[in-house]
Structure formats: structure tokens, C-alpha cells
C-alpha positions, -999 to +999 in steps of 0.1 A: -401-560-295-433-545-292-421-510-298-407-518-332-437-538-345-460-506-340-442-482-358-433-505-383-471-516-388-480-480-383-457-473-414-468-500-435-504-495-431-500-456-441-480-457-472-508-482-482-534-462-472-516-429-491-507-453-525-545-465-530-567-435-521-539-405-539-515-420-562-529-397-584-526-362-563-494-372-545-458-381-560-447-416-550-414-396-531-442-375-511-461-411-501-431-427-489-421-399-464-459-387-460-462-420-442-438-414-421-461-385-398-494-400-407-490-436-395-476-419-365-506-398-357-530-420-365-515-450-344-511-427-313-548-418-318-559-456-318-539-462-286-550-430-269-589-434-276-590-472-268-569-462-233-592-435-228-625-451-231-617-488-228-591-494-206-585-464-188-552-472-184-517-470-209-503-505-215-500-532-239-535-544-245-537-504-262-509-510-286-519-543-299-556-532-305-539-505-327-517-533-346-545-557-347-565-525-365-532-523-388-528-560-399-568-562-408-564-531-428-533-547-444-546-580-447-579-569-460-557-548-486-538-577-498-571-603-501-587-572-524-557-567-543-556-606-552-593-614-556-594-587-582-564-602-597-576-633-602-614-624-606-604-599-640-632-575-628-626-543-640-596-548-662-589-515-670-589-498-639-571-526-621-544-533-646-533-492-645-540-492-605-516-523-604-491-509-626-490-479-609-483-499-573-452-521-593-437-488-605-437-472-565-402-479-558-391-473-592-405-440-594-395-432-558-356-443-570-356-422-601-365-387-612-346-353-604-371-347-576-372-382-559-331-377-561-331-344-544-356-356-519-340-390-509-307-369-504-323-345-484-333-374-463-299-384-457-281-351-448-310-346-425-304-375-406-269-373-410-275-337-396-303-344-368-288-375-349-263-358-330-285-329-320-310-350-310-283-372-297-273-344-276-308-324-262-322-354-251-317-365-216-282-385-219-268-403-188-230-401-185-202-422-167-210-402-132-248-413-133-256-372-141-279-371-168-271-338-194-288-324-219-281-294-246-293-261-264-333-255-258-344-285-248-324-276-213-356-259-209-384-281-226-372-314-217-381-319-181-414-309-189-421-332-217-404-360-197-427-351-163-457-355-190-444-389-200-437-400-165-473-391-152-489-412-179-463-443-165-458-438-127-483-408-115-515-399-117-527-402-154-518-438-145-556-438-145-576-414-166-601-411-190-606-393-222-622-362-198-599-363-173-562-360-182-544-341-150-514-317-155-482-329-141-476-291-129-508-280-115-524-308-096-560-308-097-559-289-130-569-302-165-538-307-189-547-280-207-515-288-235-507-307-266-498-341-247-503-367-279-467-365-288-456-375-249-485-398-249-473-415-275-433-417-260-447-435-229-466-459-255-434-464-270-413-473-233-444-499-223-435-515-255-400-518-245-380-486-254-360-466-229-368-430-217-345-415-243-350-437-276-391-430-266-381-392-266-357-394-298-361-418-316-396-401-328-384-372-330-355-374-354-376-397-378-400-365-379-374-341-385-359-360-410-391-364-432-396-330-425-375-317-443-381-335-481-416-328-477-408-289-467-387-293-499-411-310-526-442-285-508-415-258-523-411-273-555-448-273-559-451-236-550-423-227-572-418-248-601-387-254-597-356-279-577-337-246-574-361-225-563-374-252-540-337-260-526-330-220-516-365-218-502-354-248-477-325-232-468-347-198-462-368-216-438-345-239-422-314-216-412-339-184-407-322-158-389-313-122-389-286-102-380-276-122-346-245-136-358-231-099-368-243-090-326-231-119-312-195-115-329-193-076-319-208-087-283-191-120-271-161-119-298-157-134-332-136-165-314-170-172-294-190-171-324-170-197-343-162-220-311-188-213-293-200-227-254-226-253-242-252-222-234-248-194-268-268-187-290-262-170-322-298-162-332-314-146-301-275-131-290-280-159-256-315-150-251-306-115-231-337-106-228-360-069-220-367-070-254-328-067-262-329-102-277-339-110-311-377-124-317-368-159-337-362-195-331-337-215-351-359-241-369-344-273-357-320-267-322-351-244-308-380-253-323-382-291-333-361-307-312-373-294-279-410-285-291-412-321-295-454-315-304-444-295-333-416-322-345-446-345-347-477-319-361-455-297-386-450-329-413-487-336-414-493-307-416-472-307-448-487-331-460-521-318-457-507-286-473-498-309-504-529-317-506-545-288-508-516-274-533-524-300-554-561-295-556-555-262-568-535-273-595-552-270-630-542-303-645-561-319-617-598-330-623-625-313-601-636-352-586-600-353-578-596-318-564-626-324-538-612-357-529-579-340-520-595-311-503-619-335-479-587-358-470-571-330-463-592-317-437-594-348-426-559-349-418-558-312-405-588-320-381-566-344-361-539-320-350-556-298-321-539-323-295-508-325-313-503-288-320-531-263-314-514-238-333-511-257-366-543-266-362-559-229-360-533-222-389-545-251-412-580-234-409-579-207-411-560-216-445-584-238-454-614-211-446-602-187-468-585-207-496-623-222-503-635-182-508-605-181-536-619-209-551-650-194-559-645-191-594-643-229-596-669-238-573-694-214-589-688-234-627-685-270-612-708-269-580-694-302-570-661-290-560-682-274-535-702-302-523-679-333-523-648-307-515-647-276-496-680-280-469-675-319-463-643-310-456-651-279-433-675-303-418-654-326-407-624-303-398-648-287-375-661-318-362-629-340-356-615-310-338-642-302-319-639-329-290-601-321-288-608-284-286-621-286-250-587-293-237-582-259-243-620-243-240-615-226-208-576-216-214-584-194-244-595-166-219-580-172-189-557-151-167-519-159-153-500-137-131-520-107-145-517-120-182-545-132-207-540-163-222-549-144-258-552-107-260-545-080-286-511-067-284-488-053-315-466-038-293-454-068-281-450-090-310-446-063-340-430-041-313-404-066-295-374-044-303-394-007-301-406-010-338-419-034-365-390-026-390-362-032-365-383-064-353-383-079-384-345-065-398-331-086-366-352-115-370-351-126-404-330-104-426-340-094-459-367-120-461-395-096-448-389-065-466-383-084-493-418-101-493-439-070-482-426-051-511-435-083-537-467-082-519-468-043-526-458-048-560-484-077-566-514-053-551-504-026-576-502-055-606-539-061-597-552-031-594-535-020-626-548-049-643-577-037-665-547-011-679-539-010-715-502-020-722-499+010-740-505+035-709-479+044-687-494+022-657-492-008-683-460-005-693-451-003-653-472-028-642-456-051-672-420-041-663-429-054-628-443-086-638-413-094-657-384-086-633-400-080-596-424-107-593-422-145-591-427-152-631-436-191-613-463-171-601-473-146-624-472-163-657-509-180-672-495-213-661-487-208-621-514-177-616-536-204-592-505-201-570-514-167-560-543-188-544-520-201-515-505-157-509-533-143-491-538-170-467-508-175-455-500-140-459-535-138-434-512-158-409-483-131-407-503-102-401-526-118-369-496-130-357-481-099-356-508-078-337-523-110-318-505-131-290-517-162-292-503-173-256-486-155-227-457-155-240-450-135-273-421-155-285-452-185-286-461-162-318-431-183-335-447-211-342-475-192-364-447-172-379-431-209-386-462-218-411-463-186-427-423-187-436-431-220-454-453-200-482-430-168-475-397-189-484-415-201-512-420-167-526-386-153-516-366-178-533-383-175-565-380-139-567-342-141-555-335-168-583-353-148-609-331-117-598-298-140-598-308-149-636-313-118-648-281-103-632-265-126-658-242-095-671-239-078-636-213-096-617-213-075-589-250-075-586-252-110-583-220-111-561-243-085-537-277-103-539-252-140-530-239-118-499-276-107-488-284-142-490-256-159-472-262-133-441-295-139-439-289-176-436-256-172-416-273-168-378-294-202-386-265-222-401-241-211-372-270-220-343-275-256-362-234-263-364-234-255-325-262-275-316-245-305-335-215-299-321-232-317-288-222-293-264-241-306-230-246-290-198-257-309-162-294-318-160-304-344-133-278-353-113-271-388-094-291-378-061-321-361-073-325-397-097-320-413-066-347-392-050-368-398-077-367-433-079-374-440-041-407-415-048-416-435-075-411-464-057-430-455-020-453-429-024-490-434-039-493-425-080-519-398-070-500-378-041-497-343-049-461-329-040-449-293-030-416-285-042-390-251-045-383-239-069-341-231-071-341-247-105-369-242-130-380-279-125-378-306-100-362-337-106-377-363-088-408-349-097-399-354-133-385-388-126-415-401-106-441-383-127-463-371-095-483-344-100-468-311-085-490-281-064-480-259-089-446-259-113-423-238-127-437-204-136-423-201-171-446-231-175-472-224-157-476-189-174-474-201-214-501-226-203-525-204-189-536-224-158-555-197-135-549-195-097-514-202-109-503-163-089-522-174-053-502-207-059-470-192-063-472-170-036-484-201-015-453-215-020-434-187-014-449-184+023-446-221+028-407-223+021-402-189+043-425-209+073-454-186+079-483-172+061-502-138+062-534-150+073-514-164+104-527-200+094-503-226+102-485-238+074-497-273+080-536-269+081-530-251+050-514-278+035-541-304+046-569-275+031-551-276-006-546-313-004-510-314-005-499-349+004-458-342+004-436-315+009-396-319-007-370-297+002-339-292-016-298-298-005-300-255-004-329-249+012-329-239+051-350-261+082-389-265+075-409-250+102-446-258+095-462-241+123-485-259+151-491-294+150-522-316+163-497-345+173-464-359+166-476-383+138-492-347+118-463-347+098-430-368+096-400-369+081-398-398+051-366-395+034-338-375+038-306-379+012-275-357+007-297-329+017-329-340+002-358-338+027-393-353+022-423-347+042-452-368+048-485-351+058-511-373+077-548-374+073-545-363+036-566-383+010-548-389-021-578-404-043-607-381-034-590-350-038-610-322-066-602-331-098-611-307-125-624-326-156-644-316-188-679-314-180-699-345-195-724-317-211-698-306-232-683-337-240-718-351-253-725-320-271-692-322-292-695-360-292-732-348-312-714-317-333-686-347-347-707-374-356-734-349-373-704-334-391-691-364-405-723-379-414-731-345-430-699-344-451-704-385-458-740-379-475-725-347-490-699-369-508-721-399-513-751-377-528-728-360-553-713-390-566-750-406-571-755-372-591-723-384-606-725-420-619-764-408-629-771-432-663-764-406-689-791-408-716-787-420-750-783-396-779-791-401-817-767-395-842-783-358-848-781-349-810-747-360-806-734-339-834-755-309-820-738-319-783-705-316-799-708-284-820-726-267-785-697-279-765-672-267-789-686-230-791-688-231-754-650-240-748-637-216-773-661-188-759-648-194-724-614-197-739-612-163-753-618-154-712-588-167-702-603-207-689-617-238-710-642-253-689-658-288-697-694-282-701-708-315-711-727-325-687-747-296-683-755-298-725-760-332-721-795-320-695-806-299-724-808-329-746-823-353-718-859-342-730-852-347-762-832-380-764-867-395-753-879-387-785-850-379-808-867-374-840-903-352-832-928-350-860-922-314-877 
């Protein structure tokens, strides 16, 4: 029961939150699904901190702090609302606050764009529930538990996260002491909120898989209307908006047209459990292709970018409506600081999307100049509260990954420069990019190229030959949404995100280069954008030119084909084995006899162990595909370890077992495939004993081992105080920002006599018009009204 209240509290308490502080900035179709990732977040946050600093410990005393939180803010809400109903204070402001709260639902219900958006909904959770259905964990009729597509890969390690916060040894932790599952003695150096908050969800009653899916496909479901109204905002228009989604959400290349020529064009249309249209089955040696399909790889088995990607977009409508000229300044900072806000709580979610929404953030407040410089308190109640307080929120989360950032795994930095392997996957950036995504990225480097040359040339007389070019290319090769007077403070939200493409293309970000993805992700939202404006503007003017448009529909189609085919497969629910019946069994009887902190040694035949997963203890060291995209150093020397363990000797000639008992290895298991253990000398028949054994299974017990006083590494208290100090000085900084500006704000203004006024007017007339014939009206009252301050004290001087 207690896993439906929260959500359902959670939910509640955000659409409340988003209707009162931005009914004016926000559509009420963008409140009703932007609740949907910001109750999450924020509820998961509650219940981590008060585990993590009051309890120590994930149960249900965590939860119901967070819905006791919920229900005061609610209840609190509701008294307000009705006191000020039946007090009559403020009349105005109430009575056009309240209407606007009894016309939610209607406006959510009608409208072309509410429509579009609530169908969008549907098909995507028509579309998501049986490939989420299918890649997580599902146990059939033989006890095997099977999974599908990517998450064959991603699941056992999000499930070993959940596990250890249930069953192993984040049983007990603290906010600077989180342990990874796969490194034992190692600091989770991951995004674990979004497995945090699964094993919240099975304490309050849900099973393993609704606490993985049920999340999940809620998240990708509201995803994808707020992708779509973000597009409508950057284009102007349903159409434009409703390609760009299909742009972004079957991306792919030219992987379909490989797959058919490699594997057959009977494969590609019936295909099997393990293919893979987009990356032609992963072949790998930089033969594959370099891209992800957006929901079968990306959100449904990178379950912390399922939950940090629609905050994100929700942030990002923020900020796109701050930018928009018929919002008021006030209004415009107040977006921008919330929006911040929301962006600073990501790094634990997604550290990617958090660096993204920065660096977006950083360089769309040096675009804004133009309007800081005339109305300073955009500045002051917007752009450096909010940088404030995006720096300090994140700060405290950042040290999770402090030490990571420039580590060294199996010879590889964690971050390093490198356009030969990102730019360079397939020998060349051009051939990269062709296979990838298709048309989409020559297509928007040559707009870009064309919208450099129409500012360059813009101080050209119509007249001249570079006028009459540049005005040819406004009309027919650039977005007009985005060119014309009206839309110009789009080409605001280019350069950032354009920012994003280029680092990610010379930068790897992680070990891993295909990790660049999830950058490239965030950029194709803005790059979509762009793409299907231009392409619907080409369609239109191709009125008279069937076989143009009949091309440019063709070019489309293929460039969305590999996506679309990679989505119908994974719904198609193809499964493969998983977990079979022993290694649960095995898992179980761990989970059930052996301490929450023993450390285990396992082999590696798969690329995870199962009754690891299963009993969430804490493994000597994991699968290498993991422990090399997380950075964890030492991870090599524990390899090899391993290694000499499993073949029964090591090269120092120390016996296996004193080696064990140095590195604090409590367990050894050994798989149905795996030959006879021979550990070397013992000091006594009791050294080391045989604890289980079951259809091949074999588990070791080493004596004399301590479990609970093992090294633990931990973030230093030092740091922890220090960031603790850089967050609250950042908020309280951003807090007097805001509160000082609007004193400057609701300042008495002083009275004026009948000449003054008329002289206020007249001055503020001349000013508009002069700063309309410049292209902008700017309201310029207030800073006449100082001029007369001096003189409304004594209005009529003695001449």
C-alpha cells in the first residue's frame, strides 16, 4: 500500500507546486506531465537524505517522513487557498489565480497542443509497456528469469545496486559512505538515485520488477509529450514539433540498409531475440555503428537517464520560456532561478545531464546580455542566483564522482581528449556521422554554415550581391521559425547546444566512447528541433515539385527507418535466458546465511554473477565492462587477482589463501563450469571450508576474516563540510539576491503632479519609439520615474 501512496502524494504535491509558482511560464499540458519527473525526484531525494543522515538505514520510517512532508505541503496549500477565499484579501489577484486553477483540467482537455500531447501519451504507453514488459527481469513457468534487447546487459547491474541497498552492505550507510556492489571497499562512484529509489519502492511493498518498471515506463511515457511540446516551443509549430519527435526518437542511420545486405532482408523484418538494426548486432572494432536507439538502448536499460532526461525537459522549458519575448523580465528571472534549481538536483541521477544543463545554462546567460544589460534585474533575481544555486546544490553530489574524473582503468583515463575515438569511430567524422544519424548531421552543419554566413553578412545592403544571397538564404535554407523578427531569440538556445556536439565529439567523457551518447542525446533534442523546421519549410516550398518532395519524404523515412525497426523488435518481446533456477537458488541461500557485509570472489564466465545480484553482496571486483565505464582504479591488479586465484597459484608464490585473508575476501563462489579450487597451503583444517555446494555451485568460507572492520573508502568529512559551506553560502547568496531585488522592486514609487506625469509620458514615449527604430521597445519607466524623484518633492519650484 505504501508504495502507491508515495508516488501518488509525490504526484499530487508537484502538479501543485508547478500550478502555483508557473502557471504563467508553463502550459497547463506541460504541468500535468512535468509532475510526473519532478515529484519523482524530489520524493527520492527526501527519502535518501533522511536515510542518509537520520536513519542510516532504507525502510519505512524514510518514506513516510517524505509523505508526511507531502501532506503538510498539501494541506498547508489547501488552508491558504480557503482562508484567502473567505478572507477577500487581495481580490484581484486571487480571483484570476483561482480561475486560472478551475480552468487546469479544462485547458489540459482542450487545445490542438494539449490534444497532440495527451495522444502522445497514450501511443507511448501503448508503445513502452511491452518493452519494458520484456527487458525487465521476467520469471517464466521453469523458474528462469529472462530478459531482452540492452537491458541483457544493464539489468544485473542495476538490480545488484537495488539489492545492496535491501540485503548487502549499503544496508547501513550514510550519506559519505555509499559502497559499490562491484568493487568492495570502493565508493559508488555512479548515478544510484534512480535504484535507490526502486528499493524504496519494494520496502513499500512492490516486487523487484514493478520497482524496476513501473518507474520507468511512467518516465518514458511523459517523456515523450514534453520532448514534443519543448519542440513545439523551438519551432512554432505541431508539425514541425511532431517530425522533430520522430527525429529524435527513431534516430538512426544507415544500419537497417547493413543489416539487410549483412544478415538478409528476412532477418531484418523478423528479426531474433539478440539483432540489432542500428548498431548491425553491435560487431564491434569500430565496424559497428556509434548510436543508440532512444528507447530499447538508451531509456529502458539506462534506467538513470529514464528518470533525469524529463526533468531535464522540464528545466529546458523553463529556460525556453524565459527567453521568450512576451514574457516579463520578473517572470523571466523567476523561470531561470527555478530552473537551475531543478538542474542542480540531477548530478546523482545523471551526471551527464547535469554537466549538459550547465554548461547550457552558462553560456545561454552570456546570450542574454543584451537583456541583462537594459533591465539589470534579469541579472540579479535570474541568471547568478540561479548559477549560485546550480553550483551549490550540485556541489555535495559532485564528490561521488571527485576522484573518478581523473582516474585510470586498465590503462584508460576516466576523461581524456580523444577525436579519434568519438569523431573517428568508423576512420572519419563524415562516415561517423553518415552511419549514425543519416541526413540529420550534414543537414544541420550546413544550416549552421549557412546561419554563420547570414550574420556575418548582416550589416550588407539588400541591394549588393552578398544581400541578395544572404536574403535568398533566409528565405528558403534557414528555419523562417527562427529567422523571422518574431522567433530570432531562438537562435539563443543554437550555440549552446550546438557547444554540446562539438565537446562531445573531440572529448570522451568516460572510458567508453559509446558513453558520448548520452551528451549527443541532449544535443539532438535542439538539433531535431532545427532539422524538422528546415525539412518542413523545404516540403512547403516543393509545393510544385512532386518529385522533390517525393525525394526529401524518402531521405526522411531512411533516416528514421533503423530507429523505427530497432523499437518494433524490442516490442516484439523477444527474451533470452538471464538467471536461471539454481543460480536464484544460490542467491537466496547467500542472502539468507552469509553476513550483509561479506565481500565475495566470483568468475567471471558470464559478465555478471547471479547470486551476487540476487543477494546484493558486495563483489571483489565485477565485471570489467563495468568496472571500466565507472572508472574504479586498481580495477587491472584486481582482475588479474582473480585470474591467478581461479588458475590456483599466484606469481609472488603466495598462497592463494593468505592472499585472500590480506584483501579481505570473506567468500569464494565457483561456478557449475569451473574446474576443483586449490588454494594453496593451509594453517588448519577449519582455514577454509566448503559452505554450499548445488548443481555445481561451490561456496567457500574463509576463516578469521572480519566482515565489519574491513577499509572502507568514504568521502573525506573535510570535503563534505566544505561543500556543505559552498551550498548553503550559495543559496543564501541567491536568496538575498532575489529578496534584495524585489525590495528594489515593490520600492514606494513617488507621487507625481499633473505637469510631471505628462513630462513622464512624453519622455517615455520618445524613448520607446527611439529604441523601436533599433529593432526592440523597451519599458523605461522606472528609470524616468528616478529622474523625477527629486523633483516630485517639490513639483512646482519658484522660477
Amino acid at each position: 500500500m505504501l508504495a502507491w501512496i508515495w508516488p501518488l502524494s509525490s504526484f499530487a504535491a508537484a502538479l501543485v507546486f508547478l500550478q502555483t509558482n508557473f502557471a504563467e511560464q508553463l502550459r497547463s499540458v506541460e504541468i500535468l506531465f512535468g509532475a510526473v519527473p519532478i515529484g519523482l525526484l524530489s520524493s527520492t531525494w527526501i527519502v535518501f537524505l533522511s536515510s542518509a543522515t537520520w536513519y542510516y538505514t532504507l525502510d519505512e520510517r524514510s518514506i513516510w517522513v517524505c509523505c508526511v512532508i507531502q501532506w503538510v505541503y498539501l494541506i498547508w496549500f489547501a488552508v491558504r487557498w480557503s482562508l484567502r477565499a473567505i478572507s477577500g484579501r487581495q481580490r484581484g489577484a486571487y480571483k484570476e489565480r483561482s480561475l486560472r486553477k478551475r480552468n487546469f483540467w479544462v485547458e489540459v482537455c482542450s487545445g490542438r497542443l494539449s490534444v497532440w500531447a495527451l495522444a502522445l501519451f497514450a501511443i507511448a504507453l501503448f508503445c513502452c509497456w511491452p518493452i519494458y514488459s520484456a527487458h525487465f527481469t521476467l520469471e517464466d513457468v521453469d523458474g528462469e528469469w529472462k530478459t531482452s534487447g540492452g537491458s541483457w546487459g544493464d539489468i544485473p547491474l542495476h538490480l545488484h545496486l537495488l539489492t545492496s541497498f535491501l540485503y548487502g552492505s549499503n544496508k547501513h550507510f550514510w550519506y559519505g559512505r555509499v559502497e559499490s556492489p562491484i568493487s568492495a571497499g570502493k565508493l559508488l562512484a555512479y548515478p544510484f538515485l534512480c535504484d535507490f529509489h526502486a528499493a524504496a519502492l519494494v520496502v513499500g511493498g512492490f516486487s523487484w520488477r514493478n520497482a524496476l518498471r513501473v518507474p520507468s515506463l511512467l518516465l518514458s511515457a511523459s517523456c515523450v509529450p514534453l520532448l514534443f511540446l519543448l519542440g513545439e516551443r523551438l519551432t512554432g509549430s505541431i508539425g514541425s514539433a511532431l517530425l522533430s519527435l520522430g527525429l529524435l526518437i527513431w534516430s538512426g542511420g544507415t544500419g537497417y540498409v547493413e543489416f539487410a545486405f549483412r544478415y538478409g532482408w528476412k532477418r531484418l523484418i523478423f528479426p531474433e531475440a539478440d539483432d540489432d538494426p542500428i548498431q548491425i548486432n553491435g560487431i564491434g572494432n569500430g565496424a559497428d555503428i556509434f548510436w543508440f536507439g532512444f528507447l530499447g538502448q538508451v531509456m529502458a536499460p539506462q534506467r538513470s537517464i529514464a528518470f533525469a532526461l524529463p526533468a531535464a525537459l522540464v528545466s529546458f522549458l523553463l529556460l525556453t520560456a524565459s527567453l521568450d519575448p512576451g514574457t516579463d523580465l520578473d517572470t523571466s528571472a523567476h523561470s531561470i532561478f527555478w530552473a537551475a534549481v531543478l538542474a542542480g538536483v540531477l548530478p546523482l541521477f545523471h551526471a551527464h545531464l547535469y554537466a549538459a544543463a550547465g554548461m547550457i545554462g552558462a553560456m545561454l546567460c552570456v546570450l542574454d546580455m543584451q537583456r541583462w544589460r537594459r533591465s539589470p534585474g534579469l541579472l540579479w533575481r535570474g541568471w547568478i542566483p540561479g548559477l549560485l544555486v546550480f553550483a551549490g546544490i550540485g556541489a555535495p553530489q559532485i564528490l561521488f564522482y571527485f576522484d573518478r574524473i581523473g582516474s585510470e582503468a586498465y590503462g584508460t583515463k576516466f576523461t581524456a581528449f580523444a577525436p579519434e575515438t568519438v569523431a573517428g569511430f568508423n576512420g572519419n567524422f563524415w562516415r561517423t556521422w553518415l552511419r549514425a544519424l543519416g541526413i540529420q548531421v550534414p543537414l544541420y552543419l550546413s544550416s549552421m554554415a549557412l546561419l554563420v554566413f547570414e550574420i556575418v553578412s548582416k550589416g550588407a545592403s539588400s541591394k549588393s550581391r552578398m544581400g541578395r544571397w544572404r536574403d535568398a538564404i533566409c528565405a528558403s535554407l534557414l528555419p523562417a521559425c527562427c529567422i523571422r523578427k518574431d522567433g530570432r531569440w531562438r537562435l539563443k538556445l543554437v550555440l549552446p547546444f550546438a557547444s554540446l556536439f562539438v565537446l562531445a565529439n573531440v572529448i570522451r567523457f568516460q572510458p567508453w566512447e559509446k558513453d558520448n551518447i548520452k551528451i549527443f542525446y541532449v544535443w539532438l533534442i535542439q538539433a531535431s528541433a532545427w532539422n524538422a523546421a528546415l525539412l518542413m519549410q523545404l516540403y512547403a516550398r516543393l509545393e510544385r515539385q512532386p518529385w522533390g518532395r517525393m525525394l526529401l519524404t524518402v531521405s526522411i523515412v531512411s533516416t528514421m527507418m533503423s530507429g523505427f525497426l530497432a523499437m518494433r523488435k524490442e516490442m516484439a518481446g523477444l527474451r533470452v535466458g538471464h538467471i536461471d533456477i539454481v543460480a536464484s537458488q544460490v542467491g537466496e541461500w547467500i542472502r539468507e546465511y552469509t553476513p550483509p557485509n561479506a565481500v565475495f570472489l566470483t568468475g567471471e564466465s558470464n559478465h555478471f554473477s547471479p547470486p551476487a545480484c540476487i543477494a546484493g553482496r558486495a563483489l571483489y571486483i565485477g565485471p570489467g565492462c563495468f568496472t571500466l565505464t565507472h572508472g574504479i582504479p586498481g580495477s587491472h591488479d584486481r582482475y588479474s587477482f582473480r585470474y591467478f586465484v581461479y588458475e590456483g597459484t599466484l606469481d609472488d608464490g603466495t598462497s592463494v589463501l593468505d592472499a585472500l585473508r590480506s584483501r579481505f575476501i570473506n567468500y569464494v563462489l565457483f561456478e557449475p563450469d569451473m574446474g576443483p579450487p586449490d588454494f594453496g597451503s593451509t594453517d588448519g583444517t577449519e582455514s577454509i571450508r566448503l559452505v554450499l555446494e548445488h548443481h555445481g555451485w561451490r561456496l567457500f568460507e574463509i576463516h578469521d576474516v572480519p566482515t565489519n572492520s574491513r577499509p572502507m573508502e568514504e568521502i573525506p568529512r573535510s570535503r563534505l563540510i566544505a561543500t556543505f559551506f559552498i551550498m548553503v553560502c550559495g543559496i543564501l547568496a541567491a536568496c538575498l539576491l532575489r529578496h534584495e531585488s524585489n525590495d528594489r522592486k515593490h520600492a514606494p514609487t513617488p507621487t507625481l503632479c499633473a505637469n510631471c506625469k505628462r513630462t513622464l509620458k512624453d519622455e517615455s514615449e520618445q524613448t520607446n519609439e527611439k529604441d523601436a527604430d533599433n529593432g526592440e521597445a523597451w519599458h523605461t519607466w522606472p528609470a524616468i520615474a528616478n529622474r523625477h524623484s527629486l523633483r516630485s518633492r517639490n513639483p512646482h519650484p519658484r522660477e
